[in-house]
One Martini backbone bead per residue (centre of mass of N, CA, C, O) as a GRO file, in nm:
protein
  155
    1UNK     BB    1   2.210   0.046  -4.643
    2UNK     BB    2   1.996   0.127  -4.442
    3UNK     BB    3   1.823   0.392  -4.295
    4UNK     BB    4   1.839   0.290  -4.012
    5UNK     BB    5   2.141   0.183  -4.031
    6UNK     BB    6   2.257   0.501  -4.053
    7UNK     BB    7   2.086   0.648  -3.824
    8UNK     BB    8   2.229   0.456  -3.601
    9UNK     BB    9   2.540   0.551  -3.693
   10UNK     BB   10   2.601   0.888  -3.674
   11UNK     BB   11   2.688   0.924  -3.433
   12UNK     BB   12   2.975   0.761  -3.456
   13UNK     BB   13   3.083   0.970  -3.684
   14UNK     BB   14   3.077   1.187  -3.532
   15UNK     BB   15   3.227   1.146  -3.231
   16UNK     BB   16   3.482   1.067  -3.422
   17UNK     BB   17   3.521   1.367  -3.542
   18UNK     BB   18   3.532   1.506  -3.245
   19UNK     BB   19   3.774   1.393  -3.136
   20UNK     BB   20   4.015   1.398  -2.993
   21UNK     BB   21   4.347   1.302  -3.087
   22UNK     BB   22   4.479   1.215  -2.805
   23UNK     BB   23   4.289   0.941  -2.793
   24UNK     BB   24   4.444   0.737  -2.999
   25UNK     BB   25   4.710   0.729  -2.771
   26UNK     BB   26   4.569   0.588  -2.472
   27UNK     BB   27   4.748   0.297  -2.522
   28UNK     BB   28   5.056   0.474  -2.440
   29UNK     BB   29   5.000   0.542  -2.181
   30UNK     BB   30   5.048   0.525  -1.914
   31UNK     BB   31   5.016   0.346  -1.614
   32UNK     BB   32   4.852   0.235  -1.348
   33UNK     BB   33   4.830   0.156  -0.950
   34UNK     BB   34   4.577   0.361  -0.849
   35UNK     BB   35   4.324   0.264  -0.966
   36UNK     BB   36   3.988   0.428  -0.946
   37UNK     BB   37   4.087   0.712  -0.832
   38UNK     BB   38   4.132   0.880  -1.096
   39UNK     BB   39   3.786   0.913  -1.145
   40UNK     BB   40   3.759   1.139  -0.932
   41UNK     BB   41   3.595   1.399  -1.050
   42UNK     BB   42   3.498   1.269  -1.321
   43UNK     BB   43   3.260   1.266  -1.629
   44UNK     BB   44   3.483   1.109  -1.799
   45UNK     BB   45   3.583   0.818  -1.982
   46UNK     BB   46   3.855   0.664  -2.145
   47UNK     BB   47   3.775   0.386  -2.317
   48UNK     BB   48   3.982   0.083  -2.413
   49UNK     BB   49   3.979  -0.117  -2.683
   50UNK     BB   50   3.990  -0.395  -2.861
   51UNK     BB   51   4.126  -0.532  -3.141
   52UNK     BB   52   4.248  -0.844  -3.303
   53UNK     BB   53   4.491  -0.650  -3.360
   54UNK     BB   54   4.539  -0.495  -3.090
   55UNK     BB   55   4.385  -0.227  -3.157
   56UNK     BB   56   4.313   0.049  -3.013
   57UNK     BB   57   4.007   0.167  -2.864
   58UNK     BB   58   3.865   0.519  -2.807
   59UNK     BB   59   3.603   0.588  -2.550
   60UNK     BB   60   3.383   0.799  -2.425
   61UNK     BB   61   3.230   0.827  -2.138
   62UNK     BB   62   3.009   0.706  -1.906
   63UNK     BB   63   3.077   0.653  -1.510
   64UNK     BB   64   3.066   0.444  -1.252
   65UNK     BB   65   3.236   0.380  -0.940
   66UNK     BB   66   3.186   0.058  -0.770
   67UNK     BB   67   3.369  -0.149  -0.581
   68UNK     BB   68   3.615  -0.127  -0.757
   69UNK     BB   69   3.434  -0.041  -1.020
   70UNK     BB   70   3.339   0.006  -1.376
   71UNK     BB   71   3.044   0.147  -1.485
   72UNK     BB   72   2.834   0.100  -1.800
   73UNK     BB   73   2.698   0.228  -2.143
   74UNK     BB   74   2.565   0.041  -2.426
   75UNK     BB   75   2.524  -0.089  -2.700
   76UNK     BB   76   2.501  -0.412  -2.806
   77UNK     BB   77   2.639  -0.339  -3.107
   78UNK     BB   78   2.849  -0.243  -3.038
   79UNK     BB   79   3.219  -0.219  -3.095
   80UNK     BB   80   3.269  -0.242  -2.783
   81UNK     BB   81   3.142  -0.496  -2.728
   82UNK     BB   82   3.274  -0.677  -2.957
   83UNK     BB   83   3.554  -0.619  -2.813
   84UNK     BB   84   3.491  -0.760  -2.538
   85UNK     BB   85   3.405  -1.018  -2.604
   86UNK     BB   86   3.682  -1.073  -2.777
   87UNK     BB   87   3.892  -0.862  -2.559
   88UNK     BB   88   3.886  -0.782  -2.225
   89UNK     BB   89   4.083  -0.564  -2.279
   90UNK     BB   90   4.124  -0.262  -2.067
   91UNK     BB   91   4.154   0.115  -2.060
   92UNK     BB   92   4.122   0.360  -1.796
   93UNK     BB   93   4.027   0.688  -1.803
   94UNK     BB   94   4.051   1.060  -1.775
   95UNK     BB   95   3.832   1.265  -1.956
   96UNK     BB   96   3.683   1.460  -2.200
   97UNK     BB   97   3.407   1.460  -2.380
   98UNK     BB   98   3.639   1.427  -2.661
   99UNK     BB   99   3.902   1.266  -2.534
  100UNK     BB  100   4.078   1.371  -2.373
  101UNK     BB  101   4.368   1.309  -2.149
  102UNK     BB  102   4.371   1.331  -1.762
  103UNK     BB  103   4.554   1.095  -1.728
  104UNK     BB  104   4.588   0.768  -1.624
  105UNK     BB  105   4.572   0.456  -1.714
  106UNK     BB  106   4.390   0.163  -1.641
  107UNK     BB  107   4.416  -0.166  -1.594
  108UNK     BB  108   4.126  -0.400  -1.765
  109UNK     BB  109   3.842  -0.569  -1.738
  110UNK     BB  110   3.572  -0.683  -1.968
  111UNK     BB  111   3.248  -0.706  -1.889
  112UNK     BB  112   2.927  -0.828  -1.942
  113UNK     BB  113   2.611  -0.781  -1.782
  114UNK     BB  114   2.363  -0.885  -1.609
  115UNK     BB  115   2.001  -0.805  -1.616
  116UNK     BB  116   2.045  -0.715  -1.296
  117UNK     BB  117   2.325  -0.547  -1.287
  118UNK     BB  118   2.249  -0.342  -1.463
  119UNK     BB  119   1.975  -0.254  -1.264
  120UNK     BB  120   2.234  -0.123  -1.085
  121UNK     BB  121   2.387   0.060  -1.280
  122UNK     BB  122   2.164   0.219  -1.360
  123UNK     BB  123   2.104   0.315  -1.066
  124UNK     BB  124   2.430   0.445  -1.044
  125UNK     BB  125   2.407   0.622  -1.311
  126UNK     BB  126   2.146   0.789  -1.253
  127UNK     BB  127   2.283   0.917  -0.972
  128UNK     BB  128   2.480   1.070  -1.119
  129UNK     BB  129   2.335   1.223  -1.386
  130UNK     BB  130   2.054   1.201  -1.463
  131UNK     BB  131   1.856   1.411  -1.657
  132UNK     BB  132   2.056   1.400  -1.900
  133UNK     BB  133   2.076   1.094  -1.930
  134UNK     BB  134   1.791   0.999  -1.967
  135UNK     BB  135   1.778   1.149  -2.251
  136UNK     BB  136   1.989   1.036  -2.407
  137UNK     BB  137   1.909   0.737  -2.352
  138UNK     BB  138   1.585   0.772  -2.463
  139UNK     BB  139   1.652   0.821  -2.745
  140UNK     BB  140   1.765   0.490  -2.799
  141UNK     BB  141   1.483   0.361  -2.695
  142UNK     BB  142   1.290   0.532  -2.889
  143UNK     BB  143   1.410   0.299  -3.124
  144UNK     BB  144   1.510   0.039  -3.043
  145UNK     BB  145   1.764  -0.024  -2.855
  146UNK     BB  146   2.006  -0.241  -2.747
  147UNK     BB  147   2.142  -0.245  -2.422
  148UNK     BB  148   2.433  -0.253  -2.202
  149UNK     BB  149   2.641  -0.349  -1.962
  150UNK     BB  150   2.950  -0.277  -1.801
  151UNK     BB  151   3.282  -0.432  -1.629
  152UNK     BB  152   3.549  -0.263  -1.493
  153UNK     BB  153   3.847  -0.452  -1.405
  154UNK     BB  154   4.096  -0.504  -1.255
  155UNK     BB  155   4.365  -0.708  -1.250
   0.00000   0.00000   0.00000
């Protein structure tokens, strides 16, 4: 492994590392039919996404919630788009920032946006967290990550 792809793994080492314990059960959690509203007032929701032997992978994220869509940012090369890519299902609920779920996960489908659709998200993401995101976000454009947005819908 390059030194570049060392230093662009050690945050996903580290978040895993400090992950909440309770984060990885987030797909075994009852699921909801009452929408993203369960979304409402909180700053970090729950990604689960599978892997192709059906295990979920949960990650806390940022994202706000559009249209009864919620839209979110990733690396293009990160785990959770190559594992949505390959397996659209995917479960989201609220939790803290570092993955401990705070309520029922309701379940949704994943999908990339198109570089139109994404430039509608980052104007939306960008108004929910504002100037802490702007700065956490171009930490990773001035390394030169590419990275997408995806888009999670009820099924």
């Amino acid at each position: 492994m390059g030194l570049a792809n060392a230093i662009a793994a050690a945050p996903n080492r580290l978040y895993k590392a400090i992950r909440h314990p309770a984060a990885k059960d987030a797909a075994e959690l009852a699921t909801s039919d009452q929408g993203f509203e369960v979304l409402d007032g909180h700053k970090y929701a729950l990604l689960t996404t599978f892997k192709r032997d059906g295990d979920g992978v949960p990650t806390p994220v940022w994202f706000v919630v559009v249209d009864d869509k919620v839209l979110l940012h990733s690396e293009a090369t990160g785990y959770k788009v190559k594992r949505a890519r390959n397996d659209p299902r995917a479960l989201i609920g609220p939790c803290t920032g570092r993955g401990k779920p705070l309520g029922p996960m309701i379940e949704g489908k994943a999908r990339i946006l198109s570089e139109q659709e994404g430039e509608e998200a980052e104007r939306a993401l960008g108004s929910k967290y504002g100037l802490g995101r702007r700065l956490y976000e171009g930490s990773g454009d001035a390394m030169g990550v590419d990275s997408v947005y995806l888009e999670v819908s009820a099924e």
